[in-house]
N, CA, C and O atoms as a GROMACS GRO file, in nm:
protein
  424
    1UNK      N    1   0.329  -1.381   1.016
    1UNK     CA    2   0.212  -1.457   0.980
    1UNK      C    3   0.235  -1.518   0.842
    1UNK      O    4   0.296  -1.448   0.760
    2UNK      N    5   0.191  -1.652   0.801
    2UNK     CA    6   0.205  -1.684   0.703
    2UNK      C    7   0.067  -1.709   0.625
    2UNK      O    8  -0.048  -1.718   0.666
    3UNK      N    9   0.127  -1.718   0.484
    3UNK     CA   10   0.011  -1.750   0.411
    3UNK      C   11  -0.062  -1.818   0.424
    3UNK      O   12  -0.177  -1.774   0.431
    4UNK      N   13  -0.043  -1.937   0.434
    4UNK     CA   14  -0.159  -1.999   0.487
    4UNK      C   15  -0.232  -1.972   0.601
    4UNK      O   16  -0.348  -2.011   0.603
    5UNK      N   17  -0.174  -1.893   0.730
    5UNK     CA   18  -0.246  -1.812   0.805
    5UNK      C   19  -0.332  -1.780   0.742
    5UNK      O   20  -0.438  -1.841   0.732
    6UNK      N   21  -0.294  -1.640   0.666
    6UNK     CA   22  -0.381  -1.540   0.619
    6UNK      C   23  -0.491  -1.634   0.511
    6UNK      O   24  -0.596  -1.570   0.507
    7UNK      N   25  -0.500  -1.739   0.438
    7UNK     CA   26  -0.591  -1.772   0.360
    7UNK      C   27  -0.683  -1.855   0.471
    7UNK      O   28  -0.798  -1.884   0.437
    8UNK      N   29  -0.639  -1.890   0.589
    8UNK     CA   30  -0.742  -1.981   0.684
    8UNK      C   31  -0.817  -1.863   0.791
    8UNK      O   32  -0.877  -1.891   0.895
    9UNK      N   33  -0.796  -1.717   0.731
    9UNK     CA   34  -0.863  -1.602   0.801
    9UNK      C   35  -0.939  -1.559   0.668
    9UNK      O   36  -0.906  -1.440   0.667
   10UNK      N   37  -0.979  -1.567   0.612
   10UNK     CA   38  -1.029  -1.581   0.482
   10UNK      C   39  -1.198  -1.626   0.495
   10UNK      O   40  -1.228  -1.745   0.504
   11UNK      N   41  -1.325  -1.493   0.496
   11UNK     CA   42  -1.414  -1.530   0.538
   11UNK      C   43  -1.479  -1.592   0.464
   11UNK      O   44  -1.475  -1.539   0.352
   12UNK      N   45  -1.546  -1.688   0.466
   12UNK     CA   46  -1.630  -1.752   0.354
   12UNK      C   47  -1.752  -1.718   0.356
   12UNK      O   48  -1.797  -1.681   0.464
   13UNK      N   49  -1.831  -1.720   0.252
   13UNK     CA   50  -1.992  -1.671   0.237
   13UNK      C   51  -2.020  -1.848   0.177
   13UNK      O   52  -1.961  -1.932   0.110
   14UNK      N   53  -2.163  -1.832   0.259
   14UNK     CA   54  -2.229  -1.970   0.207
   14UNK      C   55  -2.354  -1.916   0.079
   14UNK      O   56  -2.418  -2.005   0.022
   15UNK      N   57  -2.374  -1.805   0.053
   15UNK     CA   58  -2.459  -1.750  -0.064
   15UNK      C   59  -2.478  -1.614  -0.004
   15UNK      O   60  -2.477  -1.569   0.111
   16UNK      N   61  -2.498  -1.564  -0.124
   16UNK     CA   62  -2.535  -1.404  -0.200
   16UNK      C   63  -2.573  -1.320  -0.067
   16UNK      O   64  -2.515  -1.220  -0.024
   17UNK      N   65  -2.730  -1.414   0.007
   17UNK     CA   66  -2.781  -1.348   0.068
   17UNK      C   67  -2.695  -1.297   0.215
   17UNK      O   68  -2.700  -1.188   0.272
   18UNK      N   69  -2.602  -1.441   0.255
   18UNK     CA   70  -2.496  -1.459   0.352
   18UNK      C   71  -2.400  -1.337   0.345
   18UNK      O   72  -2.369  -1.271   0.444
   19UNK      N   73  -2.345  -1.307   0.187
   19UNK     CA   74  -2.255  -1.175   0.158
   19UNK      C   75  -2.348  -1.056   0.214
   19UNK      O   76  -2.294  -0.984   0.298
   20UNK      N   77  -2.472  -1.028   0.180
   20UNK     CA   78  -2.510  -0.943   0.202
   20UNK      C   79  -2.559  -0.906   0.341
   20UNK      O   80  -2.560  -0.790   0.380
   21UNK      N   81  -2.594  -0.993   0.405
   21UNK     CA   82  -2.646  -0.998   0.572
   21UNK      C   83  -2.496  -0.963   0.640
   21UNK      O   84  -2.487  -0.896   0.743
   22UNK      N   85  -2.394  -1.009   0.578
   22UNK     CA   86  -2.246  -0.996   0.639
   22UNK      C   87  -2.244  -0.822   0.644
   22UNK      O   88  -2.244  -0.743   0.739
   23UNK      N   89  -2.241  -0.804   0.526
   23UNK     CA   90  -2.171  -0.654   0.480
   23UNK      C   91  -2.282  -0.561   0.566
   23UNK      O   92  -2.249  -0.463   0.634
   24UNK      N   93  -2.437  -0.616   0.548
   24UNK     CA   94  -2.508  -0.486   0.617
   24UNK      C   95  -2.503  -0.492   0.740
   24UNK      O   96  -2.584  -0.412   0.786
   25UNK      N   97  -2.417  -0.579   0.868
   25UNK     CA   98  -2.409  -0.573   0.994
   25UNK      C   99  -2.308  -0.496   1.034
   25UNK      O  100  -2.302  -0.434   1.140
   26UNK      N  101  -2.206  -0.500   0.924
   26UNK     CA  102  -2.077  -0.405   0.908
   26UNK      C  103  -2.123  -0.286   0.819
   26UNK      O  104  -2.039  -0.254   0.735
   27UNK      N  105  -2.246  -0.210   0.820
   27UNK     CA  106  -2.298  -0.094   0.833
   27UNK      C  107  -2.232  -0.089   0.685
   27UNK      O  108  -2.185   0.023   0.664
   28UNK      N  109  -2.216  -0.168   0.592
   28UNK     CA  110  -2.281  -0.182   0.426
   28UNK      C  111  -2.128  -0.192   0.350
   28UNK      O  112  -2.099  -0.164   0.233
   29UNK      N  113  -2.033  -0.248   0.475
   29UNK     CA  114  -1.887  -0.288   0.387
   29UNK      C  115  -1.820  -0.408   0.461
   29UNK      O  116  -1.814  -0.449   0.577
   30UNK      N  117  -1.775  -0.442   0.343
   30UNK     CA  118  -1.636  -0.545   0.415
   30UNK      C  119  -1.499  -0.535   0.341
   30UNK      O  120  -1.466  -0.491   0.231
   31UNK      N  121  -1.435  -0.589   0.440
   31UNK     CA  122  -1.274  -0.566   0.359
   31UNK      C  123  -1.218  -0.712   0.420
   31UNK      O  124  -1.252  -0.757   0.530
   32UNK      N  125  -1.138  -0.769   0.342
   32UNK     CA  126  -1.069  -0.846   0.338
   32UNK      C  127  -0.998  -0.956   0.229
   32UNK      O  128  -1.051  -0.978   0.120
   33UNK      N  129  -0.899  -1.009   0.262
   33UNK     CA  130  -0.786  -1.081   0.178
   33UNK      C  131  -0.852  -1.174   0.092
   33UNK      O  132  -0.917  -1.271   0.131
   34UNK      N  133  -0.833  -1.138  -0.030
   34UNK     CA  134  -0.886  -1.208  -0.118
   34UNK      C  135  -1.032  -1.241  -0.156
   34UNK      O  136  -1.066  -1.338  -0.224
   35UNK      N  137  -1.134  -1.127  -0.092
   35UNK     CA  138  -1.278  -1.158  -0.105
   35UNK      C  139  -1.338  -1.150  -0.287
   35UNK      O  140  -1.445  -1.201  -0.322
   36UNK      N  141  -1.247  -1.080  -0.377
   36UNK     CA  142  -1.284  -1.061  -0.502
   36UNK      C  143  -1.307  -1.211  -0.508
   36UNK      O  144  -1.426  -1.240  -0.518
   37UNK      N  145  -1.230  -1.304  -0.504
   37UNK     CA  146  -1.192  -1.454  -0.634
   37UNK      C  147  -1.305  -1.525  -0.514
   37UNK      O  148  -1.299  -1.644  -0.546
   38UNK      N  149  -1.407  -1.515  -0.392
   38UNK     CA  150  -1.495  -1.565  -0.389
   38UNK      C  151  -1.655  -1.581  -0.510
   38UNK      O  152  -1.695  -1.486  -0.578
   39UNK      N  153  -1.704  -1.684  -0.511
   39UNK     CA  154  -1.797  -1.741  -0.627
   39UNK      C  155  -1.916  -1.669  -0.592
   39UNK      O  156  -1.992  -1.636  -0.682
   40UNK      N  157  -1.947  -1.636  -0.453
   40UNK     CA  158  -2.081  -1.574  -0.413
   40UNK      C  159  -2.082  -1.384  -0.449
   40UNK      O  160  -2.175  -1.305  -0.466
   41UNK      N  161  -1.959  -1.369  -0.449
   41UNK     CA  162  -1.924  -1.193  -0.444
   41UNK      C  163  -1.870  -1.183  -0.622
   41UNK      O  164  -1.832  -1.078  -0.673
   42UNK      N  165  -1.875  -1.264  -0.667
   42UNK     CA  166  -1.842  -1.239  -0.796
   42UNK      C  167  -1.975  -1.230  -0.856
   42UNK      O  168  -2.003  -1.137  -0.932
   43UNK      N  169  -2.080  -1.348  -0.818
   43UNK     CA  170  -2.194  -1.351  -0.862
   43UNK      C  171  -2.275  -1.222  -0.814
   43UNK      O  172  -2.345  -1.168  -0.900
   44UNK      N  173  -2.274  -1.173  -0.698
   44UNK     CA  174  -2.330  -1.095  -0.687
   44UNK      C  175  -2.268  -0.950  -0.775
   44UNK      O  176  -2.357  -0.901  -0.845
   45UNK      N  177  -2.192  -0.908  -0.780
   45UNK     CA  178  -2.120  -0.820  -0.810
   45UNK      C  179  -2.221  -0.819  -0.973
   45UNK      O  180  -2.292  -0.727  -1.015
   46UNK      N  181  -2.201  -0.918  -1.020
   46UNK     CA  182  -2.233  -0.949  -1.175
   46UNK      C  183  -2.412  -0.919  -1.140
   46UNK      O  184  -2.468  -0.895  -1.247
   47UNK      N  185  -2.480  -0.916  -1.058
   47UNK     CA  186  -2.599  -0.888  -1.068
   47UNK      C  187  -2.630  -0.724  -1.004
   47UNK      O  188  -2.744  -0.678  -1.000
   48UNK      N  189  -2.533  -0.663  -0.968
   48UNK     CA  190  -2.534  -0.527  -0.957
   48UNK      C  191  -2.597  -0.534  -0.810
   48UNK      O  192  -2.708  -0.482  -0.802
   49UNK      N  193  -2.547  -0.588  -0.699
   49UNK     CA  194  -2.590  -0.598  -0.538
   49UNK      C  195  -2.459  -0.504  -0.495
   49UNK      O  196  -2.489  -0.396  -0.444
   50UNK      N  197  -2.339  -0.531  -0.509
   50UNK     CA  198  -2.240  -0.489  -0.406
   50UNK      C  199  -2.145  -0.435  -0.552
   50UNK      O  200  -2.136  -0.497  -0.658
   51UNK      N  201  -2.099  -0.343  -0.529
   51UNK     CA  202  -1.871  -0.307  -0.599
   51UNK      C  203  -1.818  -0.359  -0.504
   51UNK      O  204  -1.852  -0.358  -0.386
   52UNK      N  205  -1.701  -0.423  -0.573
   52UNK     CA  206  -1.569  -0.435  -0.526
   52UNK      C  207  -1.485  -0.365  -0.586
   52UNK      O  208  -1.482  -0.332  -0.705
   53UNK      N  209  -1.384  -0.331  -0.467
   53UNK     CA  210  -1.275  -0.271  -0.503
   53UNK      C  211  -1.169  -0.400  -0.481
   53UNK      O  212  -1.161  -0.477  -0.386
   54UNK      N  213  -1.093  -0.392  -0.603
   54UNK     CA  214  -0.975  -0.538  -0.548
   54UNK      C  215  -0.844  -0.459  -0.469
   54UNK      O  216  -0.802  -0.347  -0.496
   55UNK      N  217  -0.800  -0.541  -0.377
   55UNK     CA  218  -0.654  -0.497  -0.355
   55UNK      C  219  -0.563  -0.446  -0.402
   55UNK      O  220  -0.498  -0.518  -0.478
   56UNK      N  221  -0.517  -0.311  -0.383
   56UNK     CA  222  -0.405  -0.301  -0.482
   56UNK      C  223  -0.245  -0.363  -0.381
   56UNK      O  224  -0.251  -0.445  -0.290
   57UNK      N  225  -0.116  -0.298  -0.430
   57UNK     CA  226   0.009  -0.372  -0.417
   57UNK      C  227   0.016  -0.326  -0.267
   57UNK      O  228   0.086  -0.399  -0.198
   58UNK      N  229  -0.029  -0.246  -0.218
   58UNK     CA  230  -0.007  -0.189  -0.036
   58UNK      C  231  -0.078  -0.287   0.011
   58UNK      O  232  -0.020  -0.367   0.086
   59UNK      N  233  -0.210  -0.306  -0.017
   59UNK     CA  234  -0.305  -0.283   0.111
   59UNK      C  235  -0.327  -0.426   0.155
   59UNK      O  236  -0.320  -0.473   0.269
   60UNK      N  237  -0.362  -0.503   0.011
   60UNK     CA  238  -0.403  -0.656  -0.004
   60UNK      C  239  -0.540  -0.679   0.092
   60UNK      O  240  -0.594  -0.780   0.138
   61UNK      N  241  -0.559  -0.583   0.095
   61UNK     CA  242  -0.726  -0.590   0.112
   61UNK      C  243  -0.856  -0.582   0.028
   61UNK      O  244  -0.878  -0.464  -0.001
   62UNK      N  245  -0.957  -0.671  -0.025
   62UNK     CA  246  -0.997  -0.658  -0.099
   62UNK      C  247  -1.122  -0.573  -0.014
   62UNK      O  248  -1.114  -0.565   0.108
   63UNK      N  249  -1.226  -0.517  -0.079
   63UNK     CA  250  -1.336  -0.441  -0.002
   63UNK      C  251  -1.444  -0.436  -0.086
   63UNK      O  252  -1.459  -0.405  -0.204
   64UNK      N  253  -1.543  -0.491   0.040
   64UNK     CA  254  -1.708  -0.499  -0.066
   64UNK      C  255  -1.789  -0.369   0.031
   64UNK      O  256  -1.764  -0.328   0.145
   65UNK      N  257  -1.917  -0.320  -0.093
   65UNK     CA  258  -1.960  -0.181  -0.043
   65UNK      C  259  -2.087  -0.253  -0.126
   65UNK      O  260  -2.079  -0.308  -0.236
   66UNK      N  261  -2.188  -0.240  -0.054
   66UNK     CA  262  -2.302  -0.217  -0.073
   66UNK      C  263  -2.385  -0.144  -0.176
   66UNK      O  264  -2.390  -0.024  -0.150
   67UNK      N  265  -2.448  -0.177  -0.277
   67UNK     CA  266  -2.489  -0.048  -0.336
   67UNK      C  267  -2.586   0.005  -0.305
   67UNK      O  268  -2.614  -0.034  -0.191
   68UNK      N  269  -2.668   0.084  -0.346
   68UNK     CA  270  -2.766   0.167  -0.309
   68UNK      C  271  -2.915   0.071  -0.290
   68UNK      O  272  -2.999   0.080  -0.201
   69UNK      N  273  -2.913   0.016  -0.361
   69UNK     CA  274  -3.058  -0.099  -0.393
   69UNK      C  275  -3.016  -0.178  -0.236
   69UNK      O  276  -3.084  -0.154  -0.136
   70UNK      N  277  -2.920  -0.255  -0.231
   70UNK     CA  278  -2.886  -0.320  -0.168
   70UNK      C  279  -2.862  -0.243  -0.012
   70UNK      O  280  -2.863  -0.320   0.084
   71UNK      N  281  -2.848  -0.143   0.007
   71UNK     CA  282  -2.823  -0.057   0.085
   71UNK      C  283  -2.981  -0.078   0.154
   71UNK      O  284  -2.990  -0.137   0.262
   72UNK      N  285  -3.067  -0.041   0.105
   72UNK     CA  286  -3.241  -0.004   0.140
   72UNK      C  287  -3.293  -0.170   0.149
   72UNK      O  288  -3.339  -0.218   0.252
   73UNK      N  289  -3.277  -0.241   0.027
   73UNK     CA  290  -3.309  -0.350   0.081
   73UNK      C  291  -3.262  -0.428   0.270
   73UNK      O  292  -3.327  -0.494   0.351
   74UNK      N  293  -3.167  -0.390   0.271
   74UNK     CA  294  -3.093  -0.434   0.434
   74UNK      C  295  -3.102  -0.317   0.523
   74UNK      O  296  -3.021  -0.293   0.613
   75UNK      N  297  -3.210  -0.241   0.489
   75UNK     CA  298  -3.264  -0.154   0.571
   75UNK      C  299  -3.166  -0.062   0.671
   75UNK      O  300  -3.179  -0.042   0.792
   76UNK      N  301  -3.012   0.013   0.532
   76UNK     CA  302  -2.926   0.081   0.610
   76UNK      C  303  -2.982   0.192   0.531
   76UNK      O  304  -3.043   0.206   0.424
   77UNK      N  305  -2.936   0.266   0.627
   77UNK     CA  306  -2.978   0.424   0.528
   77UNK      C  307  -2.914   0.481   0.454
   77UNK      O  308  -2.793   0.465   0.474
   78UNK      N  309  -2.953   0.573   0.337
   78UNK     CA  310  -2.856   0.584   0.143
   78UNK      C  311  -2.743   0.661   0.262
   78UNK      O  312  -2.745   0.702   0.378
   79UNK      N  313  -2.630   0.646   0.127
   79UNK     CA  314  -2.529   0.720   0.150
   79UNK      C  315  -2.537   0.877   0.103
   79UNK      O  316  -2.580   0.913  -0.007
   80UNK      N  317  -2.499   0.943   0.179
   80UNK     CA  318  -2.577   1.121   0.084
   80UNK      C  319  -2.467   1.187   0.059
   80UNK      O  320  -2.434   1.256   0.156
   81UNK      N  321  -2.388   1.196  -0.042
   81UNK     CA  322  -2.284   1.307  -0.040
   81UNK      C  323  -2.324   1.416  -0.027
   81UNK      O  324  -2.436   1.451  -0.063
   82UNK      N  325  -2.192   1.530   0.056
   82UNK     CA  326  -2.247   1.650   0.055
   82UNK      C  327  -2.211   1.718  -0.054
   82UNK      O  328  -2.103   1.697  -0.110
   83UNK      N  329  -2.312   1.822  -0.104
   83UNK     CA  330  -2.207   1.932  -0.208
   83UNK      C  331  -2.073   1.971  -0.156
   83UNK      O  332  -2.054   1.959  -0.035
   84UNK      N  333  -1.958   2.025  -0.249
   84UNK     CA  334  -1.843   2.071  -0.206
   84UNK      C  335  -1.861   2.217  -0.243
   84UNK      O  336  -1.918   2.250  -0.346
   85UNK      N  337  -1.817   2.291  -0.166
   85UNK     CA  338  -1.829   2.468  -0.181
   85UNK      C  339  -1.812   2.516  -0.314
   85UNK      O  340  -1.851   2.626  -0.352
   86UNK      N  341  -1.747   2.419  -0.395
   86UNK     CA  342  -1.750   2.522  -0.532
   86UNK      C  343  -1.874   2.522  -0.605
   86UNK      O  344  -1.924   2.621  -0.658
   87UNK      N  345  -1.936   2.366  -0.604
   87UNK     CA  346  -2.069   2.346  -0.697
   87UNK      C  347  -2.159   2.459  -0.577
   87UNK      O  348  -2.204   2.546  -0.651
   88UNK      N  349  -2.202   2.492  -0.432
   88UNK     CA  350  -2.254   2.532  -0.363
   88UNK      C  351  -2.265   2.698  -0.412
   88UNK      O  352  -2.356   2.780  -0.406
   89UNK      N  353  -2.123   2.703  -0.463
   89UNK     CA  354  -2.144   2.895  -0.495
   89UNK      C  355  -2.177   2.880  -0.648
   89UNK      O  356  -2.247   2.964  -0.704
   90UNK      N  357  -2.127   2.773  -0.711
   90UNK     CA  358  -2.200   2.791  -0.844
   90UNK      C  359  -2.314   2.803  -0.894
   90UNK      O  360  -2.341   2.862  -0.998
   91UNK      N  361  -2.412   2.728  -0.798
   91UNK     CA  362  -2.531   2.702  -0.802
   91UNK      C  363  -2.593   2.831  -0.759
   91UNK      O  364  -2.681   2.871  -0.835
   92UNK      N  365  -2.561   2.920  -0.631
   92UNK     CA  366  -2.586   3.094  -0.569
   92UNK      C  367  -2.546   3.167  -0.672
   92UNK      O  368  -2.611   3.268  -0.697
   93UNK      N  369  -2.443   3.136  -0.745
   93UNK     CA  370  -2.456   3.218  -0.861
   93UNK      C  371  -2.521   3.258  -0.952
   93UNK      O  372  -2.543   3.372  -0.992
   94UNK      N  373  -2.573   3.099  -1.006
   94UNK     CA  374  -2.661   3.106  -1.129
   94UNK      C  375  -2.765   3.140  -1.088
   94UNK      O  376  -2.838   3.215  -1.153
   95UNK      N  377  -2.804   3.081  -0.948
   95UNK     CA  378  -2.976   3.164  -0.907
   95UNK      C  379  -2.958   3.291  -0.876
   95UNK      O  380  -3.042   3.362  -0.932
   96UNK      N  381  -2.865   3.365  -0.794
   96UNK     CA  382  -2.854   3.519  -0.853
   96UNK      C  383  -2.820   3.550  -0.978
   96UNK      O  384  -2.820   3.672  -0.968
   97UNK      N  385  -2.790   3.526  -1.094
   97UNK     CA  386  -2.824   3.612  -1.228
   97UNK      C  387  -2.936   3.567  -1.276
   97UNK      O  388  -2.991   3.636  -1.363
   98UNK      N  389  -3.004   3.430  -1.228
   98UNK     CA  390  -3.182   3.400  -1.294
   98UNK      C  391  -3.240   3.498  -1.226
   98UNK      O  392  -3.306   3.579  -1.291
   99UNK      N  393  -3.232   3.512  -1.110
   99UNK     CA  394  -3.366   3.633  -1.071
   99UNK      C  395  -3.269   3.831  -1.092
   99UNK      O  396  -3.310   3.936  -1.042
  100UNK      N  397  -3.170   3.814  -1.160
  100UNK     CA  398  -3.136   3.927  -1.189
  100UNK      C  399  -3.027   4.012  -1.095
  100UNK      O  400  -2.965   4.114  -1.124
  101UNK      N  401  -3.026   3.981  -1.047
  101UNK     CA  402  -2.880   4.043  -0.940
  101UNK      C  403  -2.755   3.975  -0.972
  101UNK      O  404  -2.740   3.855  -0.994
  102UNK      N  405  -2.661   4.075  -0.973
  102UNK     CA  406  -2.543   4.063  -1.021
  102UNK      C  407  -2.444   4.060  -0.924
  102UNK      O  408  -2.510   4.018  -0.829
  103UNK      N  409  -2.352   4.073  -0.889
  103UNK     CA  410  -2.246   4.065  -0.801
  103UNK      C  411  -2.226   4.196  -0.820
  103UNK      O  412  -2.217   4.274  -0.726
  104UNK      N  413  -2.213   4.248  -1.007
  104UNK     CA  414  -2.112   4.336  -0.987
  104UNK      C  415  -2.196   4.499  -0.963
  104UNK      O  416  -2.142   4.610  -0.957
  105UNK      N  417  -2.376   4.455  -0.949
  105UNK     CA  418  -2.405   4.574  -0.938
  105UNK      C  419  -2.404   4.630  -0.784
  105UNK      O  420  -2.420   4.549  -0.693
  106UNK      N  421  -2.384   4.785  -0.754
  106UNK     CA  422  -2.376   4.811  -0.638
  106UNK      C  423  -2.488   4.899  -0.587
  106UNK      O  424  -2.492   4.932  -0.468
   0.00000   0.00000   0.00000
């Protein structure tokens, strides 16, 4: 495939709102070649709607993600991280020595 292939696969946005109706049908991302150096995803980016991540030297995929505002506005639902087991026992910890039980008593 050649370059100019790949720049005539190159999606275009006709405005902000177009980026964003795009990304929330694709369930609040897009990826593709060269989407950073578009004028509508830069602008938006600069008003705090979407991150980009740019391509690095592998992938040459650029990728837009939704943010949270933008997420609810296009009526997808938040993203929820889960706790990871260490903050999970840290947290059982500290509420067993607030109400007084210890591990180490038997």
């Amino acid at each position: 495939m050649s370059i100019e292939q790949l720049l005539e696969e190159k999606q275009q946005f006709h405005n902000i709102d177009d980026l964003i109706q795009k990304a929330a049908a694709n369930n609040g991302e897009l990826a593709g070649i060269a989407f950073a150096d578009d004028r509508f995803v830069r602008e938006a980016e600069a008003k705090g709607l979407i991150k980009v991540r740019e391509a690095d030297g592998w992938s040459m995929h650029d990728t837009i993600h939704l943010t949270h505002y933008s997420r609810m506005k296009a009526g997808l639902p938040p993203i929820i991280r889960r706790p990871s087991a260490t903050s999970v026992h840290a947290i059982s910890a500290f509420t067993a020595r607030l109400f007084g039980k210890s591990s180490t008593n038997s």
